[in-house]
HTML snippet that shows the backbone in 3Dmol.js (N, CA, C, O; Angstrom):
<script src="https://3Dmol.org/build/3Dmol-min.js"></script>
<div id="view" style="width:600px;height:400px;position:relative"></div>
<script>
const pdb = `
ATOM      1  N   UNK A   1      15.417   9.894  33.087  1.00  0.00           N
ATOM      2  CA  UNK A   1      16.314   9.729  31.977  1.00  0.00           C
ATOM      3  C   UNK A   1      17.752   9.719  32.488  1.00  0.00           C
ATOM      4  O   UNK A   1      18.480  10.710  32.540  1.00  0.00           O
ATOM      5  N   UNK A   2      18.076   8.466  32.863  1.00  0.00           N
ATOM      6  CA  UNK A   2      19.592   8.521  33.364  1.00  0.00           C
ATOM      7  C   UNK A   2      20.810   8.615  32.382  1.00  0.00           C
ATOM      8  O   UNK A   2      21.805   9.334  32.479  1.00  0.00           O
ATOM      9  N   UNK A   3      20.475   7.689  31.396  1.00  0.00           N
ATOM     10  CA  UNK A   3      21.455   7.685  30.113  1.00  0.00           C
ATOM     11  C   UNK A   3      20.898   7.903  28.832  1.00  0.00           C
ATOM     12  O   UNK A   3      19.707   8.052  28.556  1.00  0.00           O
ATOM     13  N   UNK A   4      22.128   7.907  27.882  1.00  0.00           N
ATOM     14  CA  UNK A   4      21.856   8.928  26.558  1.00  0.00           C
ATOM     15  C   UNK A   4      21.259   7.322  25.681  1.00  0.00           C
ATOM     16  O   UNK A   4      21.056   7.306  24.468  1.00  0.00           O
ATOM     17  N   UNK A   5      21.100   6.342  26.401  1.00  0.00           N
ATOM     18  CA  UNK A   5      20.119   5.370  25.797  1.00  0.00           C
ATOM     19  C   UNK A   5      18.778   5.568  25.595  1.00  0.00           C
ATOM     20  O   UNK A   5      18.120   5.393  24.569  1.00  0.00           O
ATOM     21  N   UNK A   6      18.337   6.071  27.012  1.00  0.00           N
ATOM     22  CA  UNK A   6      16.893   6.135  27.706  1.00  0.00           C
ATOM     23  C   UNK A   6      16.548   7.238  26.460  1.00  0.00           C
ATOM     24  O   UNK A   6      15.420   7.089  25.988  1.00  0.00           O
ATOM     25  N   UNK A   7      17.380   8.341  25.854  1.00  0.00           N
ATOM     26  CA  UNK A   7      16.839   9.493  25.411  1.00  0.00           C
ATOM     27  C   UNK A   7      16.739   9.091  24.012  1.00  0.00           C
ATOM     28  O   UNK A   7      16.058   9.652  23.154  1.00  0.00           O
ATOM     29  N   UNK A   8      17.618   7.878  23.838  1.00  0.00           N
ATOM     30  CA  UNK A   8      17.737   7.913  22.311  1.00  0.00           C
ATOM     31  C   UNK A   8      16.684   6.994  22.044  1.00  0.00           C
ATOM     32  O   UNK A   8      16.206   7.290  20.949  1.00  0.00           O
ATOM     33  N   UNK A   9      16.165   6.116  22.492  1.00  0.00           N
ATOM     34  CA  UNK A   9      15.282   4.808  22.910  1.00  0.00           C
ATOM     35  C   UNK A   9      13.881   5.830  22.674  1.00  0.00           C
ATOM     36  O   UNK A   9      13.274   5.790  21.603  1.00  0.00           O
ATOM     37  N   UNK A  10      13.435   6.779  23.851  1.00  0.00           N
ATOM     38  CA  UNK A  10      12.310   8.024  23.708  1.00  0.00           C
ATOM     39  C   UNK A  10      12.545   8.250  22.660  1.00  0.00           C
ATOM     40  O   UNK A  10      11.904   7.540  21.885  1.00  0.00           O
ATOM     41  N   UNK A  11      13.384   9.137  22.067  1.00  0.00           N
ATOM     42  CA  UNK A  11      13.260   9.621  21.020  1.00  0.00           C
ATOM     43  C   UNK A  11      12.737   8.605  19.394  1.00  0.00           C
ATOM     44  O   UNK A  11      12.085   9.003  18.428  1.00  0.00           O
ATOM     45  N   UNK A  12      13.220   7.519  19.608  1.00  0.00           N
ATOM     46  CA  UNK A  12      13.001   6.876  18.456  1.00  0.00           C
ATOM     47  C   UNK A  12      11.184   6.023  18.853  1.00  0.00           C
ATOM     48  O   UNK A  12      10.268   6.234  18.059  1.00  0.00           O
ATOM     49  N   UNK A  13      11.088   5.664  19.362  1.00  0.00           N
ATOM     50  CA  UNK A  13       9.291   5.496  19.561  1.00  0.00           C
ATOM     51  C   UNK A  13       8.321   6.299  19.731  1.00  0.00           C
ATOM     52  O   UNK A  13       7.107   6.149  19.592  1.00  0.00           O
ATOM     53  N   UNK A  14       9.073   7.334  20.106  1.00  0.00           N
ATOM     54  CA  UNK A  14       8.461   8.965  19.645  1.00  0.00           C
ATOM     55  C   UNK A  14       8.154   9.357  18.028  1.00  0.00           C
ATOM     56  O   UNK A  14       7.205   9.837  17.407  1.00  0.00           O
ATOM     57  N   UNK A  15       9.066   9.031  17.815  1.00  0.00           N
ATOM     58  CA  UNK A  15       9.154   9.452  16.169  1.00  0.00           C
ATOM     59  C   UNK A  15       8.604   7.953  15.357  1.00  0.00           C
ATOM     60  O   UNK A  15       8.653   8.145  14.142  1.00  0.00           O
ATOM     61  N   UNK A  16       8.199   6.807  15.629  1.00  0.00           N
ATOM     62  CA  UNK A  16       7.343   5.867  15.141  1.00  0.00           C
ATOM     63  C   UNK A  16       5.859   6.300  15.432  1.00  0.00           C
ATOM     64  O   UNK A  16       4.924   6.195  14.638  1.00  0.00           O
ATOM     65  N   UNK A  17       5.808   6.792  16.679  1.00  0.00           N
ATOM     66  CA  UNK A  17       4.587   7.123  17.463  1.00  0.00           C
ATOM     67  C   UNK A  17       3.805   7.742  16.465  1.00  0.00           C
ATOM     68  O   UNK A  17       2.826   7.272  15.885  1.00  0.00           O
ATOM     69  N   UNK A  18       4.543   9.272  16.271  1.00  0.00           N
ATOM     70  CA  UNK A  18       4.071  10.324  15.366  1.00  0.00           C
ATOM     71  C   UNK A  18       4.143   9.671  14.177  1.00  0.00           C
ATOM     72  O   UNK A  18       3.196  10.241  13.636  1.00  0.00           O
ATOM     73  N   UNK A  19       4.599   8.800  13.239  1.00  0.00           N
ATOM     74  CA  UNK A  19       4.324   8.201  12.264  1.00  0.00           C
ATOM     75  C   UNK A  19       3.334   7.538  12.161  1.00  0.00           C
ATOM     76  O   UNK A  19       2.527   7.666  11.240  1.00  0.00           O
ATOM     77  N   UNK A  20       3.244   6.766  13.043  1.00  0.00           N
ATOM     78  CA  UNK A  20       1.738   5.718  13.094  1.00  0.00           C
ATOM     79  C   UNK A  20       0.414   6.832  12.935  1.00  0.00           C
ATOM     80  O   UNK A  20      -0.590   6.635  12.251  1.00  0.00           O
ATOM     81  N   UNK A  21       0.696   7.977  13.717  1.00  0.00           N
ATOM     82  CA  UNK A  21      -0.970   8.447  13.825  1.00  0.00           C
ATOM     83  C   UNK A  21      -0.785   9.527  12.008  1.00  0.00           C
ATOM     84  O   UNK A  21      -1.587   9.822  11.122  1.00  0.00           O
ATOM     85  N   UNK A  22       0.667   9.778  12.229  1.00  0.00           N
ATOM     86  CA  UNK A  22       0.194  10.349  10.800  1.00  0.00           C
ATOM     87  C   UNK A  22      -0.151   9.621   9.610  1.00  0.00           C
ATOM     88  O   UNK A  22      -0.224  10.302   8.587  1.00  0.00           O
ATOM     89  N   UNK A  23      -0.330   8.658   9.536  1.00  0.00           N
ATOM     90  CA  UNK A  23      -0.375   7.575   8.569  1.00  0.00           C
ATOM     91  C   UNK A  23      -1.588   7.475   8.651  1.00  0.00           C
ATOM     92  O   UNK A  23      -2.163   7.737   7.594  1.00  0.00           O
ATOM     93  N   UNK A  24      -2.550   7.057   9.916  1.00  0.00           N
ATOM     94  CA  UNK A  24      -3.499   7.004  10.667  1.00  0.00           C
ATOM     95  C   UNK A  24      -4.212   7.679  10.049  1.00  0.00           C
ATOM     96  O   UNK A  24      -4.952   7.182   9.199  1.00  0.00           O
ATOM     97  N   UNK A  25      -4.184   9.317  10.366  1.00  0.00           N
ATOM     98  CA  UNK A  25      -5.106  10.461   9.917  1.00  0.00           C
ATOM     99  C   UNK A  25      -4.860  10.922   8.385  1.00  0.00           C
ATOM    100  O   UNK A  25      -5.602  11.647   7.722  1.00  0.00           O
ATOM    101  N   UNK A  26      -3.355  10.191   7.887  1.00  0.00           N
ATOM    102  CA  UNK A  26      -3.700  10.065   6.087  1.00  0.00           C
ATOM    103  C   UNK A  26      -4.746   9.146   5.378  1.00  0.00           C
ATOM    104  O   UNK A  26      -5.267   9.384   4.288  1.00  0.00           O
ATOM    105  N   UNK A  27      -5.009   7.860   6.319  1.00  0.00           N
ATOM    106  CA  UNK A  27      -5.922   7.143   5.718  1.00  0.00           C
ATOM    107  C   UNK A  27      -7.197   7.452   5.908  1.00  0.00           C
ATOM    108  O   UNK A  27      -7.971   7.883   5.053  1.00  0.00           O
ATOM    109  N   UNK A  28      -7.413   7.241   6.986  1.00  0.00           N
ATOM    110  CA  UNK A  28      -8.808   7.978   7.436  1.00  0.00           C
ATOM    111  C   UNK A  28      -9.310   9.198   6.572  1.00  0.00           C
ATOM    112  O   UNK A  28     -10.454   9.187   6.119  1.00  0.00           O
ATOM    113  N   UNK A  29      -8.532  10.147   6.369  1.00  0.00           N
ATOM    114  CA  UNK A  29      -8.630  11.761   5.711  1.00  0.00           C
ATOM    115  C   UNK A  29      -9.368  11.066   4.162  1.00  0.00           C
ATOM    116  O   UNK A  29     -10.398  11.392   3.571  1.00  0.00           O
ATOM    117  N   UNK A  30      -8.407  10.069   3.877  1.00  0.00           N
ATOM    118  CA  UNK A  30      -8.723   9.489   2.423  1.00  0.00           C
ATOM    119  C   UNK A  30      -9.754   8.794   1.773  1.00  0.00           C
ATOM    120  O   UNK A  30     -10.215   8.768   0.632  1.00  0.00           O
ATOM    121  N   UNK A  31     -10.019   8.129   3.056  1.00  0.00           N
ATOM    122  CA  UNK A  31     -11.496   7.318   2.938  1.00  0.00           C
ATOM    123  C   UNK A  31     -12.366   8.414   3.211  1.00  0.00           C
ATOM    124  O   UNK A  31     -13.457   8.226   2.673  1.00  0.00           O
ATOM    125  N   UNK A  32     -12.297   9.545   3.874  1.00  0.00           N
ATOM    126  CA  UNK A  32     -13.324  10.281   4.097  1.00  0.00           C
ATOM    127  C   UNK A  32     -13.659  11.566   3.196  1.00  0.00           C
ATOM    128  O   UNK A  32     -14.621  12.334   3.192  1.00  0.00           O
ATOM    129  N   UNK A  33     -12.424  11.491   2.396  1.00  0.00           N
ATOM    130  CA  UNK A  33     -12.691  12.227   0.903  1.00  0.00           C
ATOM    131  C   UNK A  33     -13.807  11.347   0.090  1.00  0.00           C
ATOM    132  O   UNK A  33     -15.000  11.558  -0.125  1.00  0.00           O
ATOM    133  N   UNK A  34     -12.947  10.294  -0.270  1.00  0.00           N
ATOM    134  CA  UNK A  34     -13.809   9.448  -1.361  1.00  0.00           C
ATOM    135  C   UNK A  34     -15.828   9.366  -1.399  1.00  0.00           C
ATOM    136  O   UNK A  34     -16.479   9.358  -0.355  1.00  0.00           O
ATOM    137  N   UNK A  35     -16.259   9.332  -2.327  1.00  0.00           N
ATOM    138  CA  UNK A  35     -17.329   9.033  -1.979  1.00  0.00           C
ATOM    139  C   UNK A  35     -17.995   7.870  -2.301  1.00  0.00           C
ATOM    140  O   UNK A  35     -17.496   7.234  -3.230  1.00  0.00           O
ATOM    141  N   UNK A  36     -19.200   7.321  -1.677  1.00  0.00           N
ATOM    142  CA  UNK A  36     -19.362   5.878  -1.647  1.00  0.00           C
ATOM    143  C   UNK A  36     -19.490   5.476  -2.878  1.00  0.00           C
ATOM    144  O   UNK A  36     -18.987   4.361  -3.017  1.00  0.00           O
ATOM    145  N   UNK A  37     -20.046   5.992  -4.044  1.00  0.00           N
ATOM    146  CA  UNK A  37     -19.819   4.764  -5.396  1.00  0.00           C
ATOM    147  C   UNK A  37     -19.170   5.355  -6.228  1.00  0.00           C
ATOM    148  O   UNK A  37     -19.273   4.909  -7.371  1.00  0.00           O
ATOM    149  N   UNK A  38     -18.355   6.439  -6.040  1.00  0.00           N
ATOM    150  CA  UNK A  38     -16.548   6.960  -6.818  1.00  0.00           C
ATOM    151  C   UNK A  38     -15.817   5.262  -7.334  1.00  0.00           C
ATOM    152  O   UNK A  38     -16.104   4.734  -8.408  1.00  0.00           O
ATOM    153  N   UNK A  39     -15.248   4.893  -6.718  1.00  0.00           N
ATOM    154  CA  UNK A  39     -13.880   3.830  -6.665  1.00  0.00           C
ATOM    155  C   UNK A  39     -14.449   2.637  -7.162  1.00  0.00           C
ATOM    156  O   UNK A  39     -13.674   1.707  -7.386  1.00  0.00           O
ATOM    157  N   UNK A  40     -15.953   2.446  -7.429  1.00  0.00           N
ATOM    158  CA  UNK A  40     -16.374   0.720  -8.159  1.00  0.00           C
ATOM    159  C   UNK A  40     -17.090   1.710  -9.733  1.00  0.00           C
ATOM    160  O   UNK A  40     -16.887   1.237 -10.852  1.00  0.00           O
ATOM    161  N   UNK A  41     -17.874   3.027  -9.571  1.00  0.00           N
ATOM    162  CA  UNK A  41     -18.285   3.030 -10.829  1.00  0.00           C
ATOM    163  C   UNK A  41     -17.317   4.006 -11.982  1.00  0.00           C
ATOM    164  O   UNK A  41     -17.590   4.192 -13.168  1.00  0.00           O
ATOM    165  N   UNK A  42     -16.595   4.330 -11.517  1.00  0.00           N
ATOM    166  CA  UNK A  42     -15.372   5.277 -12.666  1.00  0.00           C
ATOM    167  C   UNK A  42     -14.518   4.427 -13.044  1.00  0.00           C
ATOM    168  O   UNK A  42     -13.946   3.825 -12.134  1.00  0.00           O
ATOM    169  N   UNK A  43     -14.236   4.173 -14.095  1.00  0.00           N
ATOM    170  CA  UNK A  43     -13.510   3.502 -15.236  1.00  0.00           C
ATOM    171  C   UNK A  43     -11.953   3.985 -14.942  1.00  0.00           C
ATOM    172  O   UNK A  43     -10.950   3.423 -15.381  1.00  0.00           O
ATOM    173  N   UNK A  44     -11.976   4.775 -14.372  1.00  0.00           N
ATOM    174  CA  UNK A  44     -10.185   5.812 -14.377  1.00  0.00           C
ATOM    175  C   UNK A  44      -9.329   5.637 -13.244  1.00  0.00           C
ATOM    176  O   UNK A  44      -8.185   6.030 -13.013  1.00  0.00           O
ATOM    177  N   UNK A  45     -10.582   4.599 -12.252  1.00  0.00           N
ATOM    178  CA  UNK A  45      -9.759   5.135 -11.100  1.00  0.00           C
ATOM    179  C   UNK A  45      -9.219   3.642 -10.194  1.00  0.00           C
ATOM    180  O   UNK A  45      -9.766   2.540 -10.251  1.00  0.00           O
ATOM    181  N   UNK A  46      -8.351   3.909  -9.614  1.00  0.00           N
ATOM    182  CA  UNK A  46      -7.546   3.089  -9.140  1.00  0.00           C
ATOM    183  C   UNK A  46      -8.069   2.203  -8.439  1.00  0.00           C
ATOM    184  O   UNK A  46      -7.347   1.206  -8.435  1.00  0.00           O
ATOM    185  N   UNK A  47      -9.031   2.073  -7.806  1.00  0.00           N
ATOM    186  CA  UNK A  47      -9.519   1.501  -6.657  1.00  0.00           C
ATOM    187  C   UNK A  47     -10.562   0.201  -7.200  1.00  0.00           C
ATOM    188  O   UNK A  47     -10.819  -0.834  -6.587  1.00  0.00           O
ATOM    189  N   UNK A  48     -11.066   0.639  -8.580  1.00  0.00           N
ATOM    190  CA  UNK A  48     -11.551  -0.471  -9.314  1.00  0.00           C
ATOM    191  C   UNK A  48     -11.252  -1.403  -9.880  1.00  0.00           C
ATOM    192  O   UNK A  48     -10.632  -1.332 -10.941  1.00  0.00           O
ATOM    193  N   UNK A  49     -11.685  -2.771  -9.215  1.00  0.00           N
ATOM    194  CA  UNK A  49     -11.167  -3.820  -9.450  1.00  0.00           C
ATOM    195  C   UNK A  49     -10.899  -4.420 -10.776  1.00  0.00           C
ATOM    196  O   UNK A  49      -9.948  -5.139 -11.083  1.00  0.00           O
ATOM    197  N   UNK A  50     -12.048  -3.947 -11.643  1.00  0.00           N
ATOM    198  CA  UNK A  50     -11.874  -3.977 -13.286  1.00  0.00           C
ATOM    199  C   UNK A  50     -10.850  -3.223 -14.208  1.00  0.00           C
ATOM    200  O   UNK A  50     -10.698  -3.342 -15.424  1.00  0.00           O
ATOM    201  N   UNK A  51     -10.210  -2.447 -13.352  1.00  0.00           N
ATOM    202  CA  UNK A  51      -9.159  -1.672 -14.221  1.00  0.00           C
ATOM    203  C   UNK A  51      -7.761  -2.141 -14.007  1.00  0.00           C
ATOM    204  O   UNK A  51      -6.788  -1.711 -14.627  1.00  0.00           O
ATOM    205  N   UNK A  52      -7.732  -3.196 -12.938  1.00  0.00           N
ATOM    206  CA  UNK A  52      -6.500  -3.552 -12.322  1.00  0.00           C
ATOM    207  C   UNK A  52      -5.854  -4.574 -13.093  1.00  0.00           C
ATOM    208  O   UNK A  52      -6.438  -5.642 -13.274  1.00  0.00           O
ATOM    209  N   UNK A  53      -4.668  -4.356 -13.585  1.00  0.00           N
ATOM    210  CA  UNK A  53      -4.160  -5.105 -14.551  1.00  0.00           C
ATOM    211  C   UNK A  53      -3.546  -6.350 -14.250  1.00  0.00           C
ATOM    212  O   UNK A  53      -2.853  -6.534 -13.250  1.00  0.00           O
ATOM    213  N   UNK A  54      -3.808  -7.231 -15.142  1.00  0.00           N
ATOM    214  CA  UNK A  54      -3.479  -8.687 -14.775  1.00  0.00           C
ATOM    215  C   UNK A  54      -2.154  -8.845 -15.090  1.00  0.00           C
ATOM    216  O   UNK A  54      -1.529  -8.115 -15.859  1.00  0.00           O
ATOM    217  N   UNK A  55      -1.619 -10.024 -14.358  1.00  0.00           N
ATOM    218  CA  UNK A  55      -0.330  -9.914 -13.979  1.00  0.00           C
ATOM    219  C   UNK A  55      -0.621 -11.708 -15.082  1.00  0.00           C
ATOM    220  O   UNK A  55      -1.335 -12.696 -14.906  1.00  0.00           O
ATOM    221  N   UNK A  56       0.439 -11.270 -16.208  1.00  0.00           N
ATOM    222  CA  UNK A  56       0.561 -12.627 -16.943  1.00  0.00           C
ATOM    223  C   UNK A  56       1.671 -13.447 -16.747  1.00  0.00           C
ATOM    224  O   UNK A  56       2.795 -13.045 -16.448  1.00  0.00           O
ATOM    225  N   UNK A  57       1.235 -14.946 -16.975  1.00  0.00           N
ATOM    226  CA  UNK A  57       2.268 -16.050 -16.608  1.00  0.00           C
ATOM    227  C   UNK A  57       3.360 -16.092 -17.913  1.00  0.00           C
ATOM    228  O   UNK A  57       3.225 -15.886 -19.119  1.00  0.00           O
ATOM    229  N   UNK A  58       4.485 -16.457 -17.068  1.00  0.00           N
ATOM    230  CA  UNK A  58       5.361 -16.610 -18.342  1.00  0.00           C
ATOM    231  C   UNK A  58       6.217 -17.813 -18.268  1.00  0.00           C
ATOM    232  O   UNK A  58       6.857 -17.819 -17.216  1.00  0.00           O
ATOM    233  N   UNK A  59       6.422 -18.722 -18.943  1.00  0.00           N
ATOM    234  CA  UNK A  59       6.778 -19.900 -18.975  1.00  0.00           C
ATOM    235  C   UNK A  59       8.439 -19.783 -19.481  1.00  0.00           C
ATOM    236  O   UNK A  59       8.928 -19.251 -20.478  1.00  0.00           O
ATOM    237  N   UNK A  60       8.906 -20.332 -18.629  1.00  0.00           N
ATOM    238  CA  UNK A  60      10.472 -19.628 -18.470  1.00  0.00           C
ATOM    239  C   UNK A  60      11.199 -21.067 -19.523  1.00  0.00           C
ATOM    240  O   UNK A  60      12.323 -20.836 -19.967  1.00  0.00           O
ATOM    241  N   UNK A  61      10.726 -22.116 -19.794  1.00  0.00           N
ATOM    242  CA  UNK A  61      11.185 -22.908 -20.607  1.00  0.00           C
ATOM    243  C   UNK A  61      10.866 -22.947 -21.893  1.00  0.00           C
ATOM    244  O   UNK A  61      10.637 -23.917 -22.615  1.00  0.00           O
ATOM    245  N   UNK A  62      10.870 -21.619 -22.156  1.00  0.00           N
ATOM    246  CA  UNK A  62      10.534 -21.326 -24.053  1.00  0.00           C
ATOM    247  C   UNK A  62       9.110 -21.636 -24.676  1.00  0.00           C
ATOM    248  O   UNK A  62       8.166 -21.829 -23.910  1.00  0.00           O
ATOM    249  N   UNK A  63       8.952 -21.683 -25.928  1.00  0.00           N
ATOM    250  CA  UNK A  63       7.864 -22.208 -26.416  1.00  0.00           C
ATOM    251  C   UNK A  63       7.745 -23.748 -26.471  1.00  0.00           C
ATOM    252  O   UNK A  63       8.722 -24.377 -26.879  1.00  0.00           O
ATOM    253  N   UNK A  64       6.520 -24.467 -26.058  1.00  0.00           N
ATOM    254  CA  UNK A  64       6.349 -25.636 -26.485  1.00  0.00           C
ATOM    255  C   UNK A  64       6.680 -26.238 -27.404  1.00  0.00           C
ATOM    256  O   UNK A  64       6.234 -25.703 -28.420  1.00  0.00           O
ATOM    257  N   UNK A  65       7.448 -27.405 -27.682  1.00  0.00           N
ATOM    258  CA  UNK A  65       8.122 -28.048 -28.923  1.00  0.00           C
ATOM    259  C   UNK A  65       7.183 -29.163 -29.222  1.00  0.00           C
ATOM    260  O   UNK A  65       6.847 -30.001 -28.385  1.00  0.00           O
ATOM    261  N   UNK A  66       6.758 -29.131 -30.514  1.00  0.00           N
ATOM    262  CA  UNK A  66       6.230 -30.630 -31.242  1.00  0.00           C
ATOM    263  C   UNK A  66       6.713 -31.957 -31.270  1.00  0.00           C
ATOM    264  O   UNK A  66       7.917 -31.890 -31.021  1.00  0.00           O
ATOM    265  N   UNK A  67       6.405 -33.018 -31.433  1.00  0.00           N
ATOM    266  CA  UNK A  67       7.021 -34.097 -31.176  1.00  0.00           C
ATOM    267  C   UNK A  67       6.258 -34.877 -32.406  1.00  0.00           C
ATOM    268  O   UNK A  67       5.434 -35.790 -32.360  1.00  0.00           O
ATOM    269  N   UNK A  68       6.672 -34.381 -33.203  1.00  0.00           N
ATOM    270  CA  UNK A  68       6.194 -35.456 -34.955  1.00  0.00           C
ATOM    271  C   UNK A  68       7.146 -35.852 -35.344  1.00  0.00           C
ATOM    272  O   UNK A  68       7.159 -36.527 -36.373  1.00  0.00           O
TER     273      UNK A  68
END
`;
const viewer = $3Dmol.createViewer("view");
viewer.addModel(pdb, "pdb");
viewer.setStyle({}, {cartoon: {color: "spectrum"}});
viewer.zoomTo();
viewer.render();
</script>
């Protein structure tokens, strides 16, 4: 470590480092809570694709006009 680059450079991929695995062992931890037919058969819960709300179109040029 010659300069206060080298330390600041370590220090910051250090601290991504430890982010990545904690992220890592949050997901993992999470999937390994859940249990296998929790998230497709409960009505409440987030992970089910049937509860996920649809995202509606909106037509930015007003309502359709008649032509009689």
């Amino acid at each position: 470590m010659d300069s206060w680059q080298s330390i600041l450079s370590f220090a910051i991929v250090a601290a991504a480092g430890i982010w990545l695995v904690r992220r890592a062992v949050r997901t993992v931890a999470r999937g390994l809570k859940a249990k296998a037919g929790e998230c497709v058969s409960c009505s409440k819960c987030v992970m089910n694709p049937t509860t996920k709300k649809e995202n509606k179109l909106v037509q930015l040029g007003g309502p359709p006009t008649s032509d009689e």
